[in-house]
N, C-alpha and C positions, 0 to 999 in steps of 0.2 A: 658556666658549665661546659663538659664537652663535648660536642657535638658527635650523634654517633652516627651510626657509620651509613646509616640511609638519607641520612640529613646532608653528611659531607657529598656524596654522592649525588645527590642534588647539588649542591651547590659547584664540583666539580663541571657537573652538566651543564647549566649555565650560565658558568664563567670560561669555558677552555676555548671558544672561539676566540670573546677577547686576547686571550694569556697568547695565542699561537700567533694573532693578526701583531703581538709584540714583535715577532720574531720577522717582519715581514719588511718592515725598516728597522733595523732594530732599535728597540728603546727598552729595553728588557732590565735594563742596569742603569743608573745615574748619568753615561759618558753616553747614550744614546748617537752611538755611533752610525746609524741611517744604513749599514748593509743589509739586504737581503741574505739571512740566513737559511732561511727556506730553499734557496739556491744554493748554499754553501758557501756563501761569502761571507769574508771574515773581519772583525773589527779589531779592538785591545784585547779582547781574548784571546783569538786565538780560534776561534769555534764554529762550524757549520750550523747544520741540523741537528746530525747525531749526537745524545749522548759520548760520552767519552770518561771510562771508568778506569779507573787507578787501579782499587783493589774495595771488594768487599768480604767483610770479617766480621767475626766477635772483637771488640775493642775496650778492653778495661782498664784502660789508662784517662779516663775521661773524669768529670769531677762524679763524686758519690751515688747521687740522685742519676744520676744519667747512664753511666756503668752497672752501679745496682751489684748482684752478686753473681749474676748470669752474663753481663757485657751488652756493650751496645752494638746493635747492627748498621755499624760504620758503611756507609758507600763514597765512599775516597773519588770526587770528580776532577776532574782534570779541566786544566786553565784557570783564571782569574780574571777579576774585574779590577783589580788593584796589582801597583807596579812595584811591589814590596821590593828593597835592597836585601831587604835581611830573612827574607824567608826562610822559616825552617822545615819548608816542605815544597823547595825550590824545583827538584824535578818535577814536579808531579806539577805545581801551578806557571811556573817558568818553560819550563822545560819539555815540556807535553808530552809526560811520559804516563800512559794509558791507552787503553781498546776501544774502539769506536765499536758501540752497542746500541742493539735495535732497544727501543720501548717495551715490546715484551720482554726482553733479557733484564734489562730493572726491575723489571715486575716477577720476574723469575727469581732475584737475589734479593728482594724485601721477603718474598713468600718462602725461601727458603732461611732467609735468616730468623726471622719468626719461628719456625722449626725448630731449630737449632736454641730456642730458648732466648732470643735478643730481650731484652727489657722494652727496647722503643728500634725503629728507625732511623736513623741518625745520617744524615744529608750535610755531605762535610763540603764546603765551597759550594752549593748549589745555586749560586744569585743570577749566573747566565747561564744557567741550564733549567730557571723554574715553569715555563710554557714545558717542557717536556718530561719533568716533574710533575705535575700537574696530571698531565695524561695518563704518565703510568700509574700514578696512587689511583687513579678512576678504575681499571683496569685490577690493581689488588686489592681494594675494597670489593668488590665485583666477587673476585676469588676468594676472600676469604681473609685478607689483611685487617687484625683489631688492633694492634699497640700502636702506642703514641707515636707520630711523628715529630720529629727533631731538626729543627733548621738550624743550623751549625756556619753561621756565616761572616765574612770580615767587616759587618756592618755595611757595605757602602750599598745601599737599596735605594731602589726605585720605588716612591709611594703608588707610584700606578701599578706597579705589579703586587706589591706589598699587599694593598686593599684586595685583590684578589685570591691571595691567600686568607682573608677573616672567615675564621669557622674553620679553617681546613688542617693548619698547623699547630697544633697544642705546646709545641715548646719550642720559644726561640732562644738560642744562643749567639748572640751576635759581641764582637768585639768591639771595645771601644778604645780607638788606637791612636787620637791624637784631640788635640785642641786647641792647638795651632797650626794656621790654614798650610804658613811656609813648613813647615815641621812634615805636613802631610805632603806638601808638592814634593820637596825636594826627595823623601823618605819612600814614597809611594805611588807618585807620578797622580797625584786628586788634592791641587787644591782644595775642592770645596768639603771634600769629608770631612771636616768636624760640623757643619753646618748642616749636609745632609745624613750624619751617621745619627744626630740628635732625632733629627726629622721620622729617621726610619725607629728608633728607638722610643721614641713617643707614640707612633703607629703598634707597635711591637707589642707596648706595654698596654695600651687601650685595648688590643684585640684579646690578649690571653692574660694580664694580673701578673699578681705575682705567682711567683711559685707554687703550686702545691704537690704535696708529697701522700702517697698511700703507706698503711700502717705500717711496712718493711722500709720507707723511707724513699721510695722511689718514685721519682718526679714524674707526674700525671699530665700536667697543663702549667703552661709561664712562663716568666722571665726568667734569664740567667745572664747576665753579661760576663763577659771574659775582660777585663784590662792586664796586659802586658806590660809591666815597671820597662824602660829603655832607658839606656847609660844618657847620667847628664841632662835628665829631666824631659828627653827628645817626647816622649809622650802626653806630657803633662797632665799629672796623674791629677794634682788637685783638682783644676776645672773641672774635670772632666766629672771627679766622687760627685762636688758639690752639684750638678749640674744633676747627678742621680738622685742625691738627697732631697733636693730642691723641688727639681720637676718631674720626677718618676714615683720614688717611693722610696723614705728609709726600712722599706720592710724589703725592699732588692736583695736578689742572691746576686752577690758581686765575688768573682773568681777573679784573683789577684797575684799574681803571675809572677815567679820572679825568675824562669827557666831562660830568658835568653840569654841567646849566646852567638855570637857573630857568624852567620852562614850566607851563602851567595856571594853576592858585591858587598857585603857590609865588611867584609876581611880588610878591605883595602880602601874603607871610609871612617875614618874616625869623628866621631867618639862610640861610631857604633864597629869599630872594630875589637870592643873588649864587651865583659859580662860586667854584669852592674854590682855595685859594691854593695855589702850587708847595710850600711849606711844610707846609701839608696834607698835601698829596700827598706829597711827599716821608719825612714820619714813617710814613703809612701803608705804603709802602714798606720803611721799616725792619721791620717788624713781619713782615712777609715771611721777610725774614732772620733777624728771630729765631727764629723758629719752626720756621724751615730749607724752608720752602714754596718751594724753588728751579723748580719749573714751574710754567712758566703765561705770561702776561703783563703788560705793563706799559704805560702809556700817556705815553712824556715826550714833550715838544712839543706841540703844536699837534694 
């Protein structure tokens, strides 16, 4: 069930000591790079203290249950915890292109998105910005914040901070982007992400189930993973289905991706300098079926 909103608020209470003493060496993320951030020192992100916001919006280009017919209220954070080649939102994770924003200004564009009619929340890259995530949803619950929150993330988590999200986030969206270890070093600068993307995905799926959707169709509380097909199997899509099948749930809403297309450094690395073939895509597909991963979606056409 989900937890409402005096209960999160408890629980926000606390846990936000722990979440912030993260941020102190940090270990916030997987790569627990040991700066004080609290100082403003900075590790493979990229990141101080402060928040650091892209852009927030309505957003309906998201899958069904999460855009809904109103949009989701996307907060676009800037930097990454992952060393993506082929990012296709390179400025903004690469690049550091966004505003350094106080806590209440977050809490000012949740409470206005909600306004504006958002479905849910929607916390796009949040994984080294969740201590102060954390804070701010204490602070819009306080105000007035009821739609679901949405953690929107590249998979690579920290079960220490993870855990401290149970109860608090009703829907993860985490990608699952390899399942092989060299595939992921060479691809994303994180050896160990398929090993820990499983780790945080088994976390993910114990805390919130699968999916559920209210009678308009629009997702309440769950899972959702994201898989990306990558030219020439770079992702490796079967492991990874049967790996959901197996040890998650063939009841999974698995979003199955076949939009890339070569952006960043991937222009000038092959084989991830081209788009993936219908043929590609199409096997990956099958792998669906074998595993009996019947929800979710798919991308044929254009």
């Amino acid at each position: 069930m989900i937890n409402d909103i005096a209960t999160k608020i408890s629980l926000i209470k606390s846990r936000l000591k722990k979440a912030n003493a993260l941020l102190e060496a940090c270990r916030v993320c997987p790569r627990s790079c040991g700066v004080n951030r609290l100082k403003n020192e900075t590790g493979f992100c990229g990141i101080g203290a402060d928040p650091v916001v892209s852009s927030d919006n309505l957003h309906h280009g998201e899958e069904p249950p999460i855009s809904g017919y109103r949009g989701s209220g996307t907060i676009f954070l800037t930097g990454c915890n992952l060393g993506c080649i082929f990012c296709q939102n390179y400025p903004i994770s690469h690049l550091g292109h966004g505003n350094s924003v106080s806590v209440e200004q977050v809490v000012d564009m949740m409470l206005r998105l909600q306004k504006r009619g958002a479905h849910n929340i929607n916390f796009v890259t949040p994984t080294h910005f969740a201590p102060q995530l954390m804070e701010a949803l204490l602070f819009a619950y306080q105000k007035g914040l009821e739609i679901p929150i949405v953690y929107n993330c590249g998979g690579y988590e920290s079960l220490e901070m993870l855990r401290l999200w149970d109860g608090i986030i009703d829907i993860y969206m985490p990608d699952m982007k390899y399942s092989d270890p060299g595939m992921a070093e060479k691809y994303s600068s994180a050896g160990d992400y398929p090993e820990v993307n499983r780790e945080a995905v088994r976390e993910m799926a114990r805390q919130v189930g699968d999916l559920v959707m209210d009678d308009e169709g629009i997702a309440r509380q769950g899972l959702l993973i994201r898989h990306l097909v990558l030219p020439e199997d770079v992702s490796g899509t079967r492991d990874i289905l049967r790996f959901i099948a197996e040890e998650i749930s063939t009841e999974t809403y698995v979003s199955l991706m076949s939009q890339y297309f070569p952006a960043y450094e991937a222009v000038g690395s092959p084989p991830m300098n081209r788009g993936i073939t219908q043929d590609e895509y199409a096997k990956a597909k099958g792998f669906l079926e074998l595993y009996g991963l019947n929800r979710g979606w798919v991308q044929d056409g254009s």
